[in-house]
Backbone bond lengths (Angstrom), bond angles and torsions (degrees), N, CA, C in turn:
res aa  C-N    CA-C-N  psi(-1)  N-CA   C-N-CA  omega(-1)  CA-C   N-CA-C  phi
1 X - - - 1.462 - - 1.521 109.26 -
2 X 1.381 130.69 108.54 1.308 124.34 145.49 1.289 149.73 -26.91
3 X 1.326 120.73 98.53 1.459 132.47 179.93 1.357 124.99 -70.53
4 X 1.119 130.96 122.51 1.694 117.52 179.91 1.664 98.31 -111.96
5 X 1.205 115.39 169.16 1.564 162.10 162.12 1.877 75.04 -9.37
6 X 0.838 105.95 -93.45 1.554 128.87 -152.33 1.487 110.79 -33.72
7 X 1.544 112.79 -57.69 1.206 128.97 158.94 1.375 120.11 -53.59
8 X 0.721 146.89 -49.27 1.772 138.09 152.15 1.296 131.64 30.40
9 X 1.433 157.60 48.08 1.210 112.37 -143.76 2.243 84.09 -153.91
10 X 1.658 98.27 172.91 1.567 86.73 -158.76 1.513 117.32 -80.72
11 X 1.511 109.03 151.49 2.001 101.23 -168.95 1.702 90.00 114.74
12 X 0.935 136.82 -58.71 1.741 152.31 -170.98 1.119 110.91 -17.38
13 X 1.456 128.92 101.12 1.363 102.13 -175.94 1.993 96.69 -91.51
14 X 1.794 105.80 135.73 1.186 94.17 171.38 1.729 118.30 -134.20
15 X 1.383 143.95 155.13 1.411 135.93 178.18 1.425 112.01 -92.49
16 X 1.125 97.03 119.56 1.784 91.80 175.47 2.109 106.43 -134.17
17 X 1.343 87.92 128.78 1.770 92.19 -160.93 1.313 115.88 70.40
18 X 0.946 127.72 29.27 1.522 130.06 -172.90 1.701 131.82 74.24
19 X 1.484 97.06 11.29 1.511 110.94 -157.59 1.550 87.78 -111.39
20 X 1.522 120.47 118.68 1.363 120.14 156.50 1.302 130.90 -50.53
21 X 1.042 153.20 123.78 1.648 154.32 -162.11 1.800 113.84 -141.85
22 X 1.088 122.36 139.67 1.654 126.35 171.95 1.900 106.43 -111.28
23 X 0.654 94.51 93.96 2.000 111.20 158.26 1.748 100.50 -17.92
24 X 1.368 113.84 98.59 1.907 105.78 168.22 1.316 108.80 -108.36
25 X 1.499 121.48 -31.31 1.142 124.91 157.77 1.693 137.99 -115.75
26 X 1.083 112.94 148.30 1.686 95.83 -169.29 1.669 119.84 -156.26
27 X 1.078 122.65 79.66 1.527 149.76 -178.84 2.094 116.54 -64.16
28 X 1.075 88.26 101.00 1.606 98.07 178.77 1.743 99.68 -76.93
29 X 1.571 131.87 140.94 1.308 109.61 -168.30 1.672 92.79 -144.55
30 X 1.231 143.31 124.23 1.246 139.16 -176.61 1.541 93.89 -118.02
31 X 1.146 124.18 104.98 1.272 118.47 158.24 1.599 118.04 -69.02
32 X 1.859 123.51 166.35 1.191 95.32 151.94 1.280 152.56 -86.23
33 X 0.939 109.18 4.33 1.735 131.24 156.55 1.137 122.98 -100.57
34 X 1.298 128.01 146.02 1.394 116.37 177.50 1.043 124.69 83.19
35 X 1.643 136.35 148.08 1.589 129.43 169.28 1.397 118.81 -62.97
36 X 1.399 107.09 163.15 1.878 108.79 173.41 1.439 104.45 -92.23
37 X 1.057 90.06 167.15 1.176 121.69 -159.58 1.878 111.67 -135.60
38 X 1.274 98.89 154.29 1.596 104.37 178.01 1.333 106.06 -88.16
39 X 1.050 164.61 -173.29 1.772 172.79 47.18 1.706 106.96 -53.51
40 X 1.436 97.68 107.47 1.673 102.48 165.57 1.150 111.88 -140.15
41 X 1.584 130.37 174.19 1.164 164.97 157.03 1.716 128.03 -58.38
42 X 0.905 125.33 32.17 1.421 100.47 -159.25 1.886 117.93 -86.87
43 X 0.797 96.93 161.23 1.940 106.76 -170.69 1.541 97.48 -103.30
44 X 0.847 125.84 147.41 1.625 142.99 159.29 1.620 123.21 -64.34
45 X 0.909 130.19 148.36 1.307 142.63 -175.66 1.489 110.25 -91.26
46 X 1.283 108.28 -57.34 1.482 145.27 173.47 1.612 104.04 -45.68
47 X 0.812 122.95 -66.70 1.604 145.13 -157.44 1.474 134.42 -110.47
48 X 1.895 105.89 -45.50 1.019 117.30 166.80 1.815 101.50 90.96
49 X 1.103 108.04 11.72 2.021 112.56 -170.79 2.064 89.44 -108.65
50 X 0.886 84.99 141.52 1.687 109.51 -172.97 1.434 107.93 -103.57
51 X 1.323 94.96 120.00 1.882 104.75 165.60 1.251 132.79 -116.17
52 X 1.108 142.03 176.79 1.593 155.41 -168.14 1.033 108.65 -129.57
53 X 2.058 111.18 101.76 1.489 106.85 -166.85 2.013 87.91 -139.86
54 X 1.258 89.88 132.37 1.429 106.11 -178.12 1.699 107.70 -94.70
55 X 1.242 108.73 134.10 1.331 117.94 170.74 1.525 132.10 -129.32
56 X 1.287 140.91 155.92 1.608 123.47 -116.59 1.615 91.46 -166.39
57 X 1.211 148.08 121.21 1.048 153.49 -178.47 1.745 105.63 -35.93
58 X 1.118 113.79 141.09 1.355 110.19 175.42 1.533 106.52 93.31
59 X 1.343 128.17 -9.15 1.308 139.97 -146.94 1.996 103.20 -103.19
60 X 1.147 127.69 116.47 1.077 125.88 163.60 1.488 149.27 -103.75
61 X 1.090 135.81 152.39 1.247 134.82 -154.55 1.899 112.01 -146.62
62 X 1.513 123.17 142.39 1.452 106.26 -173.39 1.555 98.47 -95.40
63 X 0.934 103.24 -176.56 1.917 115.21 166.82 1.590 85.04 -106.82
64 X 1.708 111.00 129.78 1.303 123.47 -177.51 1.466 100.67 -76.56
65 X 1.442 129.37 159.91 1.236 145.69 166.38 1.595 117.59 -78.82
66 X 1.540 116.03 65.06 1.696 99.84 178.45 1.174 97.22 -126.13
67 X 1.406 106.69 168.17 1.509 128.89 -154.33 1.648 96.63 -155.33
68 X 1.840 110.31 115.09 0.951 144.37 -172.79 1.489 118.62 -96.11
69 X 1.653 118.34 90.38 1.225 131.03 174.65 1.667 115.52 -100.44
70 X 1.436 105.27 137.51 1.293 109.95 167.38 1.545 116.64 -70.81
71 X 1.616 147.25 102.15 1.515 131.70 177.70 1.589 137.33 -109.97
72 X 0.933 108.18 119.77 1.695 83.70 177.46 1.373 113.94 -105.64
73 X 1.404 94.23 152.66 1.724 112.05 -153.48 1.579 85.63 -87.68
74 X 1.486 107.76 154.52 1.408 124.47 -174.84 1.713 115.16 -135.95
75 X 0.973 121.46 -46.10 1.598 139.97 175.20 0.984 129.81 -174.10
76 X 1.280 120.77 160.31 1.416 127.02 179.50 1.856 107.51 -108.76
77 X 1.237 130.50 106.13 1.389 147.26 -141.70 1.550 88.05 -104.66
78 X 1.649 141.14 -5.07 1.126 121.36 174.44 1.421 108.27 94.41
79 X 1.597 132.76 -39.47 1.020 133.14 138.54 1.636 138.83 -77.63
80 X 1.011 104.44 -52.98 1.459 136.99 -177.23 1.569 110.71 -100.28
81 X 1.395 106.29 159.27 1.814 111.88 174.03 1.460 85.22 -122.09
82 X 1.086 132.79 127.51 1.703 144.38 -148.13 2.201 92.47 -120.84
83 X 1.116 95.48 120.95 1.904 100.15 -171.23 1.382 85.79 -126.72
84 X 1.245 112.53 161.88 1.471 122.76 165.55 1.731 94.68 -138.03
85 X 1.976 95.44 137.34 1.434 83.18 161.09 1.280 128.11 -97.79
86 X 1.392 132.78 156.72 0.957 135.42 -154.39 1.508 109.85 -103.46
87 X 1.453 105.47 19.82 1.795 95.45 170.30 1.533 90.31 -112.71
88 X 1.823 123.38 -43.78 1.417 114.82 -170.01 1.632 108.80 -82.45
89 X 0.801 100.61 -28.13 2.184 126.21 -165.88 1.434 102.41 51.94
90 X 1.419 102.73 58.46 1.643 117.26 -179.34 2.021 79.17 -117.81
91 X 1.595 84.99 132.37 1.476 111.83 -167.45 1.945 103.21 -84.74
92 X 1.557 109.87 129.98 1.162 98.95 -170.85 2.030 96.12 -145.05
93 X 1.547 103.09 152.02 1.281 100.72 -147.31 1.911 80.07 -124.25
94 X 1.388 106.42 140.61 1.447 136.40 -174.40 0.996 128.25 -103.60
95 X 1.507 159.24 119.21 1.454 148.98 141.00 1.246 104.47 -40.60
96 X 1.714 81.53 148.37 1.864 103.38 164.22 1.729 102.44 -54.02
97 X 1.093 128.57 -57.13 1.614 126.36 -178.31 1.228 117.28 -56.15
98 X 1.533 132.37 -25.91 1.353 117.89 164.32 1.226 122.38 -72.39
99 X 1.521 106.76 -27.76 2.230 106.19 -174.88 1.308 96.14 -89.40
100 X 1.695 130.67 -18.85 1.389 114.24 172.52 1.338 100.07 60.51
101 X 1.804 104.80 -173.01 1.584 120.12 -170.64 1.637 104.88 -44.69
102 X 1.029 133.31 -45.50 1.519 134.78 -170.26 1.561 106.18 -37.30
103 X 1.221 119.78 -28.58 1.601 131.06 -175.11 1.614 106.68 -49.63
104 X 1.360 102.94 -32.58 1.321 106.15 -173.16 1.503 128.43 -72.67
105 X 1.144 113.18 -16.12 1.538 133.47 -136.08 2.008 97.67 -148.61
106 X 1.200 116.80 -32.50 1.912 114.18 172.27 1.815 107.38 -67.65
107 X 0.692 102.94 -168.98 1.815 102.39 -142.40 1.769 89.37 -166.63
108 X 1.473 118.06 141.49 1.883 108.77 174.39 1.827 101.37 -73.37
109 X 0.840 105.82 140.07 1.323 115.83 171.49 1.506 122.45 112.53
110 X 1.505 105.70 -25.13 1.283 120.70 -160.35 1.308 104.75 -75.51
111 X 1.976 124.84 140.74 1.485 119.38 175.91 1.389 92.11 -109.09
112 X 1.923 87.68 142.97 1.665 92.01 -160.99 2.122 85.73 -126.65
113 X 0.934 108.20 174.99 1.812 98.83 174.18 1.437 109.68 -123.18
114 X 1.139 143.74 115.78 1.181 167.01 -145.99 1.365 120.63 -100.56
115 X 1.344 157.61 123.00 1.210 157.32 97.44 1.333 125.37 -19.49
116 X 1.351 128.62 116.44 1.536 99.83 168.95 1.978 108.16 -113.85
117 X 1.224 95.54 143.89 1.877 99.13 175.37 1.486 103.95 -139.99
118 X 1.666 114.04 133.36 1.437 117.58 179.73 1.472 102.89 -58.64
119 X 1.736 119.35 132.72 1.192 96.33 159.49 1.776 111.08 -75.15
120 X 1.701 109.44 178.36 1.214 87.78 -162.64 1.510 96.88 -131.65
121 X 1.197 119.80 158.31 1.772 133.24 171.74 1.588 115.85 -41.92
122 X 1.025 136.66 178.67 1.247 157.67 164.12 1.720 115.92 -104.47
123 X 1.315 112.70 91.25 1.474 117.42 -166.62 1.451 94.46 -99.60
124 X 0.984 141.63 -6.88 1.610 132.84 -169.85 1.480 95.83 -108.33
125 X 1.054 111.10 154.73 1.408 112.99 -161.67 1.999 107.32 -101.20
126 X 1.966 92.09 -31.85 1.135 102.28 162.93 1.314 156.36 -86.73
127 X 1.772 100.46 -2.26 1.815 123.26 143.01 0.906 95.77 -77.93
128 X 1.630 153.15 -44.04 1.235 121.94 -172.52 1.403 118.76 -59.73
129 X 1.322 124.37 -36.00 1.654 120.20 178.91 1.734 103.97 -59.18
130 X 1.167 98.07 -48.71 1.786 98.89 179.21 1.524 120.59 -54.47
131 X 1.278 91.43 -34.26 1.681 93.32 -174.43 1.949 98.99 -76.40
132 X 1.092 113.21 -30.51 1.800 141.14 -176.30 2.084 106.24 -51.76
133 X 1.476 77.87 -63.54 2.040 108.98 -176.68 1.627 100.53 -74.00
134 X 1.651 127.78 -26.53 1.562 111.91 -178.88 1.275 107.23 -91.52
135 X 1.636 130.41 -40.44 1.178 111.03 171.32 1.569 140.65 -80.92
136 X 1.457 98.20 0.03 1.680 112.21 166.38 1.969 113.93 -94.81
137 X 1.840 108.52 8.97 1.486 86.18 -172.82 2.083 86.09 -144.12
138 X 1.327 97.00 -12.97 1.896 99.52 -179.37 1.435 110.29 -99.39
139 X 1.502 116.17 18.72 1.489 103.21 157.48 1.449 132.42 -158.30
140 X 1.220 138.17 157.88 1.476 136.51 -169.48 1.877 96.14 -33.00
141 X 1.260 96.71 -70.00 1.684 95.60 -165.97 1.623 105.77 -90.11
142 X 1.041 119.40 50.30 1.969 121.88 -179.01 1.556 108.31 -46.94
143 X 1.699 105.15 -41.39 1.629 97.76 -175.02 1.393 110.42 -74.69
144 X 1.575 137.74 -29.34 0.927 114.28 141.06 1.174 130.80 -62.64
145 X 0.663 154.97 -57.26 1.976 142.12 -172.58 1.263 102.59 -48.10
146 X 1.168 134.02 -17.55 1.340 130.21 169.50 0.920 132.85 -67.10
147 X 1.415 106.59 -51.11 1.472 127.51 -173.25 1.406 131.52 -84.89
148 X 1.714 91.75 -6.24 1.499 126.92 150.84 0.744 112.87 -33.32
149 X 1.678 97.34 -81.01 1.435 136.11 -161.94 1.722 104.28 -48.40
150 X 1.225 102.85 -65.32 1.704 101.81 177.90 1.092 147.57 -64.51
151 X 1.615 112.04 -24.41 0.902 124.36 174.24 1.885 108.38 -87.91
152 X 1.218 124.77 -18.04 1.661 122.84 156.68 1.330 109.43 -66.85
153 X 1.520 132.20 -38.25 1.061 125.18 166.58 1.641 139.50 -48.92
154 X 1.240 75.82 -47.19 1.513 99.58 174.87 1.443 137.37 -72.70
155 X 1.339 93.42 -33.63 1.844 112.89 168.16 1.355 121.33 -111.52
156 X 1.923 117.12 20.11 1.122 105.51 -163.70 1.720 144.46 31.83
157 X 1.228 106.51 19.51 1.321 113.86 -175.47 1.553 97.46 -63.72
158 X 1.745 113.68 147.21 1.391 110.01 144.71 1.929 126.95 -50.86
159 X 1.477 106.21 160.69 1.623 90.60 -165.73 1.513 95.65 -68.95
160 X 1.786 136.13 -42.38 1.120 134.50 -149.30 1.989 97.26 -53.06
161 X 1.594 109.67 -45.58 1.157 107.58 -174.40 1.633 113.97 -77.23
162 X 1.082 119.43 -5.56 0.846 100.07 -168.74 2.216 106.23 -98.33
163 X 1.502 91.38 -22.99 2.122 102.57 170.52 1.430 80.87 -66.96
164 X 1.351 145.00 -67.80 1.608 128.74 -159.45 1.364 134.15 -66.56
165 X 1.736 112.55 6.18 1.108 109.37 169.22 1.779 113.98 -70.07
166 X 1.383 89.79 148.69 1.757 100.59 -175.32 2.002 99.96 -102.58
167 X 1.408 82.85 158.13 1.784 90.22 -179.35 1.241 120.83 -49.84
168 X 1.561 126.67 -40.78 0.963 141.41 -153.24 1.793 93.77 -93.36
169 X 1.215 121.13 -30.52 1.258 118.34 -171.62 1.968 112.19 -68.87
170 X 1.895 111.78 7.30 1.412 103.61 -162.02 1.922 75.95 -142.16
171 X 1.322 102.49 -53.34 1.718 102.72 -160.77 1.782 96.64 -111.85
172 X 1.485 93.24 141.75 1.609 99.27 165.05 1.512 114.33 -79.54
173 X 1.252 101.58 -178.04 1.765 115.85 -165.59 1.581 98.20 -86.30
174 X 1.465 116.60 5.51 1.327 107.15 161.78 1.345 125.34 -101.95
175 X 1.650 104.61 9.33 1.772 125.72 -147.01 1.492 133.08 42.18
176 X 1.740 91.12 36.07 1.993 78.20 168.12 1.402 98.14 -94.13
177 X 1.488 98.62 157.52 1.571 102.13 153.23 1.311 143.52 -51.16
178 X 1.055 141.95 110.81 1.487 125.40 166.88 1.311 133.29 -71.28
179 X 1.091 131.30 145.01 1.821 143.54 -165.16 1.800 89.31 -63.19
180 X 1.014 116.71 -52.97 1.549 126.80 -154.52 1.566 111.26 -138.46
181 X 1.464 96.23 128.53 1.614 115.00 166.76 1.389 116.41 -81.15
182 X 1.263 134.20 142.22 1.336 121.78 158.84 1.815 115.54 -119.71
183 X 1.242 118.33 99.12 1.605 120.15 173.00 1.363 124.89 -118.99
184 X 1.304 103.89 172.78 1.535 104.94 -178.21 1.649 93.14 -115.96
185 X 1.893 100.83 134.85 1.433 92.26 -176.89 1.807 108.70 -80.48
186 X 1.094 86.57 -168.22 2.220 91.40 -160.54 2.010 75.75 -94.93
187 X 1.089 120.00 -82.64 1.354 113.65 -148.97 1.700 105.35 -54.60
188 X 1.087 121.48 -46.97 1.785 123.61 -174.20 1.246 111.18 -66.19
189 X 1.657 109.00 -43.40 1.869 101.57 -165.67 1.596 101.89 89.06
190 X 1.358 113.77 -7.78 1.697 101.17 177.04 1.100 118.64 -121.72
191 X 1.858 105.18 142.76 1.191 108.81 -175.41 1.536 130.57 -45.68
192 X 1.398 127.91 150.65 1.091 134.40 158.00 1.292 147.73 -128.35
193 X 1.476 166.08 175.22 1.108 142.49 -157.56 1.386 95.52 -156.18
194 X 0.890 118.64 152.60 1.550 130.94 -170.36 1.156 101.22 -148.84
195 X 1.786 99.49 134.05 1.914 101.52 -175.43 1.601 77.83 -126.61
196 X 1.331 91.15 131.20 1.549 125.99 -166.10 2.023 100.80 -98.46
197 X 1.380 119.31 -32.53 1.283 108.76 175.87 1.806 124.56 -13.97
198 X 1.453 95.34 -65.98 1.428 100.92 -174.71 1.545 115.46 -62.33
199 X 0.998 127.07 -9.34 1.278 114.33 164.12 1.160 115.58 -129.12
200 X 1.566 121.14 58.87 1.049 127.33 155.69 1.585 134.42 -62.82
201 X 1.331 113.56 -27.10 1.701 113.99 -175.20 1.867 96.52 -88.61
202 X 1.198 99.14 -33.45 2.150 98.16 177.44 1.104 115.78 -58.39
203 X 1.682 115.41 -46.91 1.212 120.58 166.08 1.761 124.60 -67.59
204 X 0.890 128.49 -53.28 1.266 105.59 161.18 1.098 145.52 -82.48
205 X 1.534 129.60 29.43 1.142 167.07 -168.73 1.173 92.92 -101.21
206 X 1.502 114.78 -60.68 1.386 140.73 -170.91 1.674 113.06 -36.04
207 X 2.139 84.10 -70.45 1.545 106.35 177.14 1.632 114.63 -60.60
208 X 1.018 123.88 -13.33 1.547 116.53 167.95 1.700 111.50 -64.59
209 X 1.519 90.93 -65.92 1.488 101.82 -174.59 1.868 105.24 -59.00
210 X 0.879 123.96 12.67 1.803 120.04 177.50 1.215 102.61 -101.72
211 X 1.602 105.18 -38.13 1.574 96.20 173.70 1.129 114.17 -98.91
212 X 1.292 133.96 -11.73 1.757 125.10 178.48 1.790 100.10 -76.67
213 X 1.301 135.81 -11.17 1.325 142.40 -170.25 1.512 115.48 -118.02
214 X 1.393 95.61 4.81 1.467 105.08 178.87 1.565 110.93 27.75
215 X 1.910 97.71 89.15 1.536 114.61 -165.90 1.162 106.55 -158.46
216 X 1.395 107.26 26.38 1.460 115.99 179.24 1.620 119.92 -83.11
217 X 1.379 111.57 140.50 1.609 97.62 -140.46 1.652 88.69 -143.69
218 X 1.430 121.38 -175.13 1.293 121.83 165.93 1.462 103.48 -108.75
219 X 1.434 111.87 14.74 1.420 111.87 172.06 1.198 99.49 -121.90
220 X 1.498 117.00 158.00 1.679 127.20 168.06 1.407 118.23 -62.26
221 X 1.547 113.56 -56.02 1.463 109.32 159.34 1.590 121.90 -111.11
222 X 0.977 107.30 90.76 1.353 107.04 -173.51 1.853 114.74 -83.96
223 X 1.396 129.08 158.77 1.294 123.90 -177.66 1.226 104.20 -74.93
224 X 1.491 113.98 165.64 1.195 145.17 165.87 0.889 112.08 -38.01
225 X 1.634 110.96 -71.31 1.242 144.28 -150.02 1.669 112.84 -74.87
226 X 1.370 107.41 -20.75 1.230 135.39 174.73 1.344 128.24 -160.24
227 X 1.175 105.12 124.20 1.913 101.37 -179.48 1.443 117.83 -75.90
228 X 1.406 93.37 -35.47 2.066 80.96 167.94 1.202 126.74 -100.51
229 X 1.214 120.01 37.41 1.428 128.35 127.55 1.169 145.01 -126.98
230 X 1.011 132.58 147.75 1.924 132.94 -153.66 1.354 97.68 -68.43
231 X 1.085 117.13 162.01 1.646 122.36 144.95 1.870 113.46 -59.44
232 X 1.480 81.63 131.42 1.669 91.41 168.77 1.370 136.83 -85.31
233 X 0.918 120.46 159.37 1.745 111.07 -175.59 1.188 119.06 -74.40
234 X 1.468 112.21 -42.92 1.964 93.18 143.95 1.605 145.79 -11.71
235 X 1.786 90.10 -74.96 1.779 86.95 166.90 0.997 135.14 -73.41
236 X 1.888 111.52 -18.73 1.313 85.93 172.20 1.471 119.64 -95.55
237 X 1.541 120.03 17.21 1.220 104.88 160.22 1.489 115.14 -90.26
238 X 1.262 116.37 0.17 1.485 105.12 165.58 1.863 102.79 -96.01
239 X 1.060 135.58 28.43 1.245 135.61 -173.15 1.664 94.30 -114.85
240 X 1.696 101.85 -33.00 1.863 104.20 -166.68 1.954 91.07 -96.67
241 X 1.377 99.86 -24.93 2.257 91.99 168.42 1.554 101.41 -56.22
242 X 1.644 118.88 -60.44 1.251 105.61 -169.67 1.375 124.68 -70.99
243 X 1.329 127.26 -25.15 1.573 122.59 158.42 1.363 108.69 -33.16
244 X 1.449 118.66 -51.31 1.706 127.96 -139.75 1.570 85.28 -81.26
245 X 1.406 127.76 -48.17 1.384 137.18 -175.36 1.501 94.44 -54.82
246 X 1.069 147.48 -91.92 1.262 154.77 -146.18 1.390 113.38 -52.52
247 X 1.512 99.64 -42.42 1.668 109.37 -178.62 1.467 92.93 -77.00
248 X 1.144 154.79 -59.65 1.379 163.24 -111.52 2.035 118.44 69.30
249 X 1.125 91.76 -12.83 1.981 82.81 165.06 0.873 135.67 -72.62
250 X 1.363 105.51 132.13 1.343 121.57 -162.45 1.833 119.25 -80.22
251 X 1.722 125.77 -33.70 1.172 151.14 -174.55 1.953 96.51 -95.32
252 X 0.946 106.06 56.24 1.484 92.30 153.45 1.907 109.69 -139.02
253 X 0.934 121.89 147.79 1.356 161.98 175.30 1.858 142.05 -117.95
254 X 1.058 124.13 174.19 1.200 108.84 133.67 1.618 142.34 -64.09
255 X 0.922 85.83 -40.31 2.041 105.82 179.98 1.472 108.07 -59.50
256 X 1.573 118.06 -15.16 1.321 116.48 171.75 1.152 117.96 -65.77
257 X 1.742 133.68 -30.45 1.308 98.86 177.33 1.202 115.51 -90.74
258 X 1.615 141.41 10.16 1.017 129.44 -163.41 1.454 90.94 -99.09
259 X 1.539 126.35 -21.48 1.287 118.61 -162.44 1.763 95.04 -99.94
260 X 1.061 132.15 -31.59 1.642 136.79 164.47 1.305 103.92 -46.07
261 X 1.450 127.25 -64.45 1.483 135.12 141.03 1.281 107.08 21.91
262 X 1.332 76.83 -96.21 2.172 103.29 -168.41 1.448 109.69 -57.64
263 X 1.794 118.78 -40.23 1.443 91.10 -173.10 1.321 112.62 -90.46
264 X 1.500 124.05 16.61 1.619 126.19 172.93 0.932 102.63 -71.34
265 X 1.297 125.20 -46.22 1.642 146.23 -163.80 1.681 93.08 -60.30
266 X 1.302 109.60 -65.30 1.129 99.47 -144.57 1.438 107.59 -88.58
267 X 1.861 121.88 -11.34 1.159 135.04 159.56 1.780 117.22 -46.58
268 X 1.368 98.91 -38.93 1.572 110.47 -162.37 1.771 102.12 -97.54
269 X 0.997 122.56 -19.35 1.961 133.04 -171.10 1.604 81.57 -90.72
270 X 0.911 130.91 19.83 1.623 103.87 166.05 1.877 107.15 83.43
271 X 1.500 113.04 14.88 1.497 106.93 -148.44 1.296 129.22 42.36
272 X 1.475 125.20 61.90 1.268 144.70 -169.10 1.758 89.31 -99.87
273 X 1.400 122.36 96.39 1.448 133.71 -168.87 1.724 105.40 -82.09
274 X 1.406 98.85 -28.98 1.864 106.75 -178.33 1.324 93.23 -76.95
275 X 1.404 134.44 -58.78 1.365 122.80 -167.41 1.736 111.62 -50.35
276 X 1.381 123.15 -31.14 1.528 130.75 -136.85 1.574 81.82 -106.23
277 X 1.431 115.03 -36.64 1.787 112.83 173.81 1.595 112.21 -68.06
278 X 1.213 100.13 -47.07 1.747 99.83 167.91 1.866 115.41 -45.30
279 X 1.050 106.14 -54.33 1.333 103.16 179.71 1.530 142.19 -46.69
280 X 1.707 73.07 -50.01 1.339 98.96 165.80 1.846 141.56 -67.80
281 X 1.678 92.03 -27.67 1.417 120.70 -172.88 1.395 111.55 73.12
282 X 1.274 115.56 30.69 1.421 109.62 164.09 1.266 123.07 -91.09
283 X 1.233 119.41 122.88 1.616 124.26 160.19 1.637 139.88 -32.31
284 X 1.442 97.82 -56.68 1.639 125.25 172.64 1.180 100.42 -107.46
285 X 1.759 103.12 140.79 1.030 145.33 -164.86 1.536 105.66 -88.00
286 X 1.370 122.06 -31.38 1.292 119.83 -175.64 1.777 113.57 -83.95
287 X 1.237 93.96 -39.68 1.580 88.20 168.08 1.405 134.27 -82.06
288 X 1.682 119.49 0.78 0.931 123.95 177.11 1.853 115.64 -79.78
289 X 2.051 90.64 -30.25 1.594 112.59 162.19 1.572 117.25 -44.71
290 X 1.173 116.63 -36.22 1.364 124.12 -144.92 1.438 89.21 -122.62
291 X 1.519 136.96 -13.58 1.700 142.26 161.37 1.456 97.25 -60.13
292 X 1.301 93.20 -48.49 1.926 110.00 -171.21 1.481 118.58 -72.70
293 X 1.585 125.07 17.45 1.712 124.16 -159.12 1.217 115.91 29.20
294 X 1.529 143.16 10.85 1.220 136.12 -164.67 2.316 101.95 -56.17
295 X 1.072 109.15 63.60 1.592 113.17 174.79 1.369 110.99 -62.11
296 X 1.072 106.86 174.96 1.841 108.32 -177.35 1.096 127.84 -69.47
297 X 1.263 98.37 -25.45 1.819 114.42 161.83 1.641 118.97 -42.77
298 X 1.606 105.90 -68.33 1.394 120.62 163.32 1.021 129.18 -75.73
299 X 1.270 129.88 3.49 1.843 115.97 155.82 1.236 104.50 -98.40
300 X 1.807 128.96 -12.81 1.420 119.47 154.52 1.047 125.50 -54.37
301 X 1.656 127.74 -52.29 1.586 129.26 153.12 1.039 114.40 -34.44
302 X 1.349 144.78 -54.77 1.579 142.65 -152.78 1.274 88.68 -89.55
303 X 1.416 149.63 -25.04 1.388 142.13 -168.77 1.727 100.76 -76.29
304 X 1.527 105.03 -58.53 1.236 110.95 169.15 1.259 135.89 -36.85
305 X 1.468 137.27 -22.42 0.933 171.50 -127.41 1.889 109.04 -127.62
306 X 0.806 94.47 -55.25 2.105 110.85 172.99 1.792 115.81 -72.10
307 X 1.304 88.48 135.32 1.406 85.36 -172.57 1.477 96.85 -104.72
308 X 1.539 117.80 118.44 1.817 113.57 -178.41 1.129 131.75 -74.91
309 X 1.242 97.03 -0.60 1.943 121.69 -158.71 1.186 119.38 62.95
């Protein structure tokens, strides 16, 4: 539902750019010239970092989509942060990017109260280069974090499967590339196949820099800190927090490239929604909409776009 100017007021929760926000401060301002105007405060949902956003008659805003569960935290499974809610006690499993900083500080047992907000894709093509250019040039290992980055994109893999790919599962023991991966994903149990073509120059770009950095591992991305073990999904969601910090975005995660992924796919297929559910392994059609941020914003664009006759 659309919010205007008028309605405004402090406590509010409102979405602006797709970023959920709550109203802490909120200034009605009539100059003597000119129309008034709003001046407020709002805090992030996402993040918790506070901005100064002026609003102007004519000016609109959505009511964000969150949904307020009571949970208690149970374990951390290595993939997943495992919550149960405590009205259904139907067991439900979390990214590091949805519990955010709180990860640090929850405890097993503890009931914590929850917000939930999709994180969301990368629809601009030109944060995507930025988001592309910071993690290949702002850190010790950039060509990995990159190649992360692209290759989750690219194969829609979840991130857990995609830190657990092993060397051998992409390049032979002579280091060529292979056309095709064959794995079993961690959450389904079912096989999958990965056609590696399209990222052929990342990937062996890749394999140079493994051996010029002497980082050759029995894992594909293995840590720094240790070669025989991968990077965890931990760091690199604090690898995709500090991108988001530097750039100023607020919606990044891990889950971004799998969901950037999907809406390339499905941006570029003509919006072919069955193909982009196949990929994905989703069943329903509506949540694959809502995997995809398609918000009201963007199915107004895509409407715009059709000619009805």
């Amino acid at each position: 539902m659309a919010i205007g100017m008028s309605e405004l007021k402090k406590g509010l929760k409102i979405e602006v750019d797709g970023i959920p926000y709550k109203i802490v401060e909120y200034q009605h301002v009539k100059p003597g010239k000119g129309a008034a105007f709003v001046r407020a405060k709002i805090k992030s949902f996402l993040n918790g970092k506070t901005i100064e956003k002026t609003f102007h008659a004519g000016d609109k805003c959505e009511t964000p989509n969150l949904q307020q569960k009571q949970m208690q935290f149970l374990y951390d499974d290595g993939e997943l942060l495992q919550f149960m809610d405590t009205a259904t006690y139907e067991q439900e499993g979390l990214t590091y990017e949805q519990v955010g900083e709180a990860f640090d500080w929850i405890i097993d047992g503890m009931n914590v109260d929850m917000l939930y907000h999709n994180v969301q894709p990368i629809k601009d093509s030109n944060v995507l280069r930025q988001v592309q250019d910071t993690l290949l040039h702002n850190f010790q290992a950039g060509r990995r974090n990159y190649t992360i980055f692209q290759l989750g994109k690219a194969t829609l893999l979840r991130v857990s499967d995609v830190l657990s790919l092993e060397y051998s599962d992409v390049f032979t023991t002579d280091g060529v590339l292979k056309e095709r991966a064959y794995i079993t994903d961690q959450k389904t149990g079912k096989p999958n196949t990965l056609y590696l073509k399209p990222l052929t120059s990342d990937l062996m770009l890749y394999h140079e820099w493994l051996i010029d950095s002497g980082m050759m591992s029995h894992w594909l991305f293995p840590s720094t800190a240790n070669t025989r073990q991968h990077i965890t999904r931990k760091q690199y969601y604090k690898i995709m927090t500090k991108v988001g910090d530097l750039l100023g975005i607020n919606y990044l995660g891990t889950h971004t490239m799998r969901k950037t992924g999907a809406y390339r796919v499905y941006e570029q297929t003509n919006y072919n929604i069955g193909f982009v559910m196949n990929l994905l392994n989703h069943s329903d059609q509506k949540a694959t909409l809502a995997y995809l941020g398609l918000d009201a914003v963007t199915r107004e664009a895509l409407l715009d776009t059709i000619n009805f006759g």
